[in-house]
N, C-alpha and C positions, 0 to 999 in steps of 0.2 A: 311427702309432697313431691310428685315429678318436677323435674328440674326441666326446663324448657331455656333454653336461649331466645332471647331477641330475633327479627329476621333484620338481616342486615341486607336492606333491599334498595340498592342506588340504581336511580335513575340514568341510565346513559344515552345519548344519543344514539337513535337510529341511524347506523351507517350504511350506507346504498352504495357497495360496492359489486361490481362484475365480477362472476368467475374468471380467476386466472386462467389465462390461456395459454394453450398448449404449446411449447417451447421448440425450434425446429432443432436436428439435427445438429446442424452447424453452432447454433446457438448454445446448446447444451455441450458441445464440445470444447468452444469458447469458453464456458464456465468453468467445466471439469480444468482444462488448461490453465486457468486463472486458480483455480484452488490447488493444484497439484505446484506450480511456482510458489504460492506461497510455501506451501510447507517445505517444499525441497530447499528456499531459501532458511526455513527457521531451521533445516537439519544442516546447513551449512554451516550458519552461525554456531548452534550446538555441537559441532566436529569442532571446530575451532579452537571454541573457550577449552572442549574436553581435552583436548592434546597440546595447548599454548605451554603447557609445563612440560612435555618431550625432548628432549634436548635431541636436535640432531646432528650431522656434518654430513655435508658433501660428499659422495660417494666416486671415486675413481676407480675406472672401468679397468687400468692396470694394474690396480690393486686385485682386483677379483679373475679376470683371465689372465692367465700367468703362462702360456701357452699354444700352440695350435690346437683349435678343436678337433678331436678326435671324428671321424668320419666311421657310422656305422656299417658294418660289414652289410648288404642288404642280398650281397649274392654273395654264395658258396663254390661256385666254380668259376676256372680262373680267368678266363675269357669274357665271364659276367663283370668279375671283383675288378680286372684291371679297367676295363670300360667303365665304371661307376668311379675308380679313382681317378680317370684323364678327364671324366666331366666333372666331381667336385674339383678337380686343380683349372679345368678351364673357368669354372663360376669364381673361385674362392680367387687363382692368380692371372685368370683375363686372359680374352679372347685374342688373336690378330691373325692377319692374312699377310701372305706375299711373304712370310720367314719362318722358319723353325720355331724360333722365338724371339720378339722383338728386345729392344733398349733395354724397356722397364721390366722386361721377363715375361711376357705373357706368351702365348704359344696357340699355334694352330692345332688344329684337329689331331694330326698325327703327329706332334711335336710332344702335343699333350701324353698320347697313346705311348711312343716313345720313350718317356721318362718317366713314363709309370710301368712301364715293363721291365727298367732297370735292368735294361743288356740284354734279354731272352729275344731274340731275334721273331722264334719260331710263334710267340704268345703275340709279339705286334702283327705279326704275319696272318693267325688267325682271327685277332681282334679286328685289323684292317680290313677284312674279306667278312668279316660280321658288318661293318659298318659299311662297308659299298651294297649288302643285301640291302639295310635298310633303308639307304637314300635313293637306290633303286626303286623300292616299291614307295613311295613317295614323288621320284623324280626322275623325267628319262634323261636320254642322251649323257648322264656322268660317267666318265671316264676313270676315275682318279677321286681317292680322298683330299689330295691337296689343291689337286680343280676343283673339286665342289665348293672346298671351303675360300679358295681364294674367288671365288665367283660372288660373296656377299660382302657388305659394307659391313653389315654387323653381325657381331656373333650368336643372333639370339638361335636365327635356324643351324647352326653347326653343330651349337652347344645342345640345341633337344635333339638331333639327329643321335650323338654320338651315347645319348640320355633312353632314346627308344635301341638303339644297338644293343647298351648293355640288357635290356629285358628282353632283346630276344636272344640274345645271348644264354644267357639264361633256362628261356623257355629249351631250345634248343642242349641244354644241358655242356654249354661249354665251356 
């Protein structure tokens, strides 16, 4: 004998609803925005609970640099090399006008150039005449690396001046 089920057949109300309509743009972004908060909320909660057993401690920055950063060689001749070291020492030990080097240590243009040439007269001499080419083709009427530099309030144009010298410096192979 075939086996036949029952129909199980309920009655429901006819529901007379309108096609959904089509969602704008903005709308639909609003949503996605609304679903993406929540989840990045439940991925917060789940970081949480997953690393609450982590034990950490506060990390001291003198603990881990123990030193002066070492400053990468970026030119090979000397004329480039010592230009790249009187602009990382003007960034890293600060700009000023109107002295060699002021109170706190910071140093102008050639003050910089100076004591990274470490006594060689002849290296500041051609480092200084690389860096009057450049603020030249940039700038007329300079007379002087230490008029151009005492001519600014701040040291941002000294410092790329003396930053574009050492790459021509460079380019120029010196």
């Amino acid at each position: 004998m075939p086996h036949t089920t029952p129909s199980l057949a309920i009655d429901h109300p006819t529901l007379t609803t309108t096609p959904p309509t089509e969602l704008s743009f903005e709308d639909r972004l609003a949503l996605i925005d609304a679903a993406m908060t929540v989840r990045l909320d439940e991925a917060k909660v789940a970081y949480e609970v997953n690393t609450a057993h982590i034990p950490t401690e506060p990390l001291d920055l003198a603990d881990v640099i123990t030193g002066p950063i070492p400053l990468p060689d970026l030119y090979l001749t000397p004329v480039a090399a010592l230009l790249q070291r009187a602009h990382h020492r003007l960034v890293t030990g600060g700009w000023c006008s109107g002295a060699l080097v002021d109170v706190e240590g910071a140093r102008c243009m050639f003050g910089a150039i100076r004591a990274e040439a470490r006594g060689d007269a002849g290296l500041v001499s051609s480092a200084v005449s690389v860096v009057m080419d450049a603020i030249r083709r940039k700038f007329d009427g300079v007379d002087s690396v230490p008029g151009f530099n005492d001519a600014f309030d701040s040291g941002r144009t000294p410092i790329r001046m003396v930053d574009q010298a050492a790459g021509l410096a460079d380019v120029r192979g010196l």
